[in-house]
C-alpha positions as CSV (number, residue, x, y, z in Angstrom):
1,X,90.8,71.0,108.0
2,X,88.2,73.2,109.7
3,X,90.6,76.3,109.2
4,X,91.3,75.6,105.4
5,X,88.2,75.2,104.6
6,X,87.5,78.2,107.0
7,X,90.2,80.3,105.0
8,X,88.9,79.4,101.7
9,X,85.7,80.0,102.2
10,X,86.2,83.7,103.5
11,X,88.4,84.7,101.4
12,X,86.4,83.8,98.2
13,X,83.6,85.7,99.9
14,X,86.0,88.5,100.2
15,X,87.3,88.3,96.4
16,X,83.5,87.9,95.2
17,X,82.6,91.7,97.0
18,X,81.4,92.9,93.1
19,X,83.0,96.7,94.0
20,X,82.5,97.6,90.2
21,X,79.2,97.0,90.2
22,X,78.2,98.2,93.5
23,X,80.0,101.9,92.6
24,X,78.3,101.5,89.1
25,X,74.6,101.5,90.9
26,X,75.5,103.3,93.7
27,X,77.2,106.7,91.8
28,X,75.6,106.4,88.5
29,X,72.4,103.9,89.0
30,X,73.4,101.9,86.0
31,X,74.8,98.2,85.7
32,X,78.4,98.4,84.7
33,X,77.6,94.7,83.3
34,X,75.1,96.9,80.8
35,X,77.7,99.0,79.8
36,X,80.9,99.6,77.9
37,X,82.8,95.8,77.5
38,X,80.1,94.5,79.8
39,X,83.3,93.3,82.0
40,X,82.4,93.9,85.6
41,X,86.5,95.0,85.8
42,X,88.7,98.2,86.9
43,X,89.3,98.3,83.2
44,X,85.7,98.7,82.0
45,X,85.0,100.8,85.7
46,X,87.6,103.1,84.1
47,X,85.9,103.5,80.9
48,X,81.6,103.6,82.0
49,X,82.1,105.7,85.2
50,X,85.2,107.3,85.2
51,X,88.8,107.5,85.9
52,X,88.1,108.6,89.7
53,X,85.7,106.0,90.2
54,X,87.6,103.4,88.3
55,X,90.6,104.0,89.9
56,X,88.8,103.7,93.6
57,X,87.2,100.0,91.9
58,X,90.6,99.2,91.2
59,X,92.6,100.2,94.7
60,X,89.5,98.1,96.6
61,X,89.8,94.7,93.7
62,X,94.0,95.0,94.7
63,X,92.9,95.3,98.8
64,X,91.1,92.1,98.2
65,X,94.1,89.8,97.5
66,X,95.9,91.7,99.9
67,X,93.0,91.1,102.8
68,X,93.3,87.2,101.9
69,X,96.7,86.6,101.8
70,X,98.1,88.5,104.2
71,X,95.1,88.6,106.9
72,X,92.5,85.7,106.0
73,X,95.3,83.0,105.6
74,X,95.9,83.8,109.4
75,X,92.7,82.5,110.4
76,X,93.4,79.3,112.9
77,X,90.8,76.9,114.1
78,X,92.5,74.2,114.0
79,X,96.2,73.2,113.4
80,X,97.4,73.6,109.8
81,X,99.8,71.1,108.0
82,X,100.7,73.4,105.3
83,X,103.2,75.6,105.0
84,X,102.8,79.7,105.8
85,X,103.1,80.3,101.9
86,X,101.0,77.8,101.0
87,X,98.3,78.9,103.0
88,X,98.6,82.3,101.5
89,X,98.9,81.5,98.0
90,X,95.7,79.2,98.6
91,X,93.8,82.3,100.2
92,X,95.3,84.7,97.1
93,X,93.9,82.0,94.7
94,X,90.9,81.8,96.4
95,X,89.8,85.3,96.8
96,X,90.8,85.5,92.8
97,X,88.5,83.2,92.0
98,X,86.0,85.0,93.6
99,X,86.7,87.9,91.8
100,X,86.1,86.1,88.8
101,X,83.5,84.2,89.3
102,X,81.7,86.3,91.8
103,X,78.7,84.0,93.9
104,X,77.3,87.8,94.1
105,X,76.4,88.5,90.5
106,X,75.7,85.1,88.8
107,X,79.6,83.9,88.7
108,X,80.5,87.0,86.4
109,X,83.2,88.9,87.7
110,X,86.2,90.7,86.7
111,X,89.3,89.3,85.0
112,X,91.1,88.8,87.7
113,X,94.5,91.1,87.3
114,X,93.6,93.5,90.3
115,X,93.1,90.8,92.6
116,X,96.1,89.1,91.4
117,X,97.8,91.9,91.9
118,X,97.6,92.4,95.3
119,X,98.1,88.7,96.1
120,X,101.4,89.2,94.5
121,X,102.0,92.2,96.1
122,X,101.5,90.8,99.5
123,X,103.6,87.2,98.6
124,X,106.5,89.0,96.9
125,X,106.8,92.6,96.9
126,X,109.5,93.0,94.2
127,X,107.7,91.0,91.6
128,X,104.8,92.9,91.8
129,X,106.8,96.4,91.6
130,X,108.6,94.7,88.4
131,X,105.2,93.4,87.0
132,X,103.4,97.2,87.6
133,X,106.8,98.8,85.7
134,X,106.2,95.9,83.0
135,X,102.4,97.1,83.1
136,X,103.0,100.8,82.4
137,X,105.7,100.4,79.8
138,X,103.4,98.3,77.7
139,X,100.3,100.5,78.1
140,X,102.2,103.5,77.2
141,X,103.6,101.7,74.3
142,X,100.9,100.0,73.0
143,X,97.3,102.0,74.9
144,X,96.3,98.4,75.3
145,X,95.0,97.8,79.0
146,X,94.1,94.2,78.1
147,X,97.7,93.0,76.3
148,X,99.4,95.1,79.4
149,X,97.5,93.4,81.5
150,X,98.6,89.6,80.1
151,X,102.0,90.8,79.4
152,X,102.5,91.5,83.0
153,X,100.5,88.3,84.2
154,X,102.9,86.0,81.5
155,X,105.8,88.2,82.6
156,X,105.7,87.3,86.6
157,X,107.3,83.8,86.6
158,X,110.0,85.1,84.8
159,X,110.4,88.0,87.4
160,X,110.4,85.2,90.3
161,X,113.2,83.2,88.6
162,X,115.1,86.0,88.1
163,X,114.3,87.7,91.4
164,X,114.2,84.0,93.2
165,X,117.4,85.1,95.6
166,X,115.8,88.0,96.7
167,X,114.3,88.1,100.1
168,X,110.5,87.2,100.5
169,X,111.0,84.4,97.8
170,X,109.5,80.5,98.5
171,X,109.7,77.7,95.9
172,X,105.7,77.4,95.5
173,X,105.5,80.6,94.5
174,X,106.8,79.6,90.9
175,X,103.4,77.2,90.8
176,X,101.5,80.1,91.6
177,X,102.9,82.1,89.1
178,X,102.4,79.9,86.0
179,X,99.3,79.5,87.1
180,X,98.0,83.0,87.1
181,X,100.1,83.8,83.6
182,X,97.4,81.1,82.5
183,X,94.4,82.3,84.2
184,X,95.2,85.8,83.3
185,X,95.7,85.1,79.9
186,X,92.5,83.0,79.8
187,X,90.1,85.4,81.0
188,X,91.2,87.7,78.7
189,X,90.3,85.3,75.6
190,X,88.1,87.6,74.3
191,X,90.5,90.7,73.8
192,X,93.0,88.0,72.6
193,X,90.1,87.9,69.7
194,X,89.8,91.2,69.8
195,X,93.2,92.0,69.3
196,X,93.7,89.5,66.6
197,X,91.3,91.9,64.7
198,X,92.5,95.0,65.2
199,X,89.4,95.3,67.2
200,X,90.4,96.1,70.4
201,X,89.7,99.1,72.6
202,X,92.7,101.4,73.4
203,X,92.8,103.6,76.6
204,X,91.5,107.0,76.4
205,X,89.7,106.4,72.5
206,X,86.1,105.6,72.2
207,X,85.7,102.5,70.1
208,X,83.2,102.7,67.5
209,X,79.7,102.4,68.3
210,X,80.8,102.0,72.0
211,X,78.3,102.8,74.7
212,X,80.6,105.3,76.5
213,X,77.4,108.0,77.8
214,X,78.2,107.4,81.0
215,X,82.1,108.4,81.1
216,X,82.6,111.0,84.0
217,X,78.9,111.9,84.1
């Protein structure tokens, strides 16, 4: 028990490290939260302080769920009845949570999609290389980071099922992945709204009356 709650514990730590808003005060002394969307994401990192910046937000949200699933989840105090996978996916899931409801900045975070990224990258490699491809294809289509972003996230337990003979697969994993479609899809209510109304920022156009000063300043 000592080493669940151990592993939990750090690794929601570890997902609540608010990177965005740390690089947003440290390079351009603003509050990304202030800013743009007012999303503490990669997305809205991207946008307020640049693609070089953004880009580093991005790479350090992905090492998080990579750190907890593959490193954190090894952590043993005590002996663990759970199953290897199921320790990881718990220590993915936690250090997503953390990075959306960060204990660090008043339980606003991110939306979660970089973190979940790299826990899927770490659980199932293949997945995660068919998810990014499905990512891409629907930014370049569309210029929508957000419907990308869910597209990918409701795209991944399909990916598993099809994928589910390749090596690297467990049978949790297909929880876990219905999960975060959900999760995924319901932190990004508000572009769903957005979306609905033809409202919705695309990548590289300012949005009308958005507070974009700050871009590569």
């Amino acid at each position: 028990m000592l080493s669940m709650i151990t592993i939990i514990v750090l690794s929601y730590l570890a997902g609540s490290i608010p990177t965005s808003i740390i690089c947003s005060k440290l390079f351009r002394g603003i509050d990304l939260r202030e800013h743009g969307s007012g999303n503490a994401g990669g997305t809205n990192a991207i946008r307020v302080l640049g693609w070089k910046i953004g880009v580093f937000v991005m790479l350090i949200d992905v090492g998080k769920g990579v750190l907890a699933t593959l490193l954190i989840s090894q952590i043993r105090i005590d002996p663990v009845d759970l199953s290897p996978n199921i320790v990881q996916i718990i220590a993915g899931m936690s250090a997503i949570f953390g990075h959306i409801w960060t204990i660090f900045a008043g339980f606003k975070g991110g939306k979660g999609v970089g973190t979940a990224a790299g826990m899927l990258f770490a659980l199932y490699p293949i997945a995660g290389f068919v998810c990014l491809v499905i990512f891409f294809l629907v930014l370049l289509t569309t210029r929508y980071v957000s419907l990308s972003s869910m597209s990918a996230a409701v795209a991944f337990p399909i990916v598993v099922l099809l994928f589910k003979n390749w090596r690297g697969y467990s049978g949790e994993l297909i929880y876990f992945a219905v999960f975060i479609a959900v999760l995924i899809v319901f932190t990004h209510r508000s572009n769903i709204k957005r979306l609905l109304k033809g409202e919705e920022s695309k990548a590289g156009r300012k949005k009308p009356g958005e507070d974009l000063h700050e871009i590569n300043k």
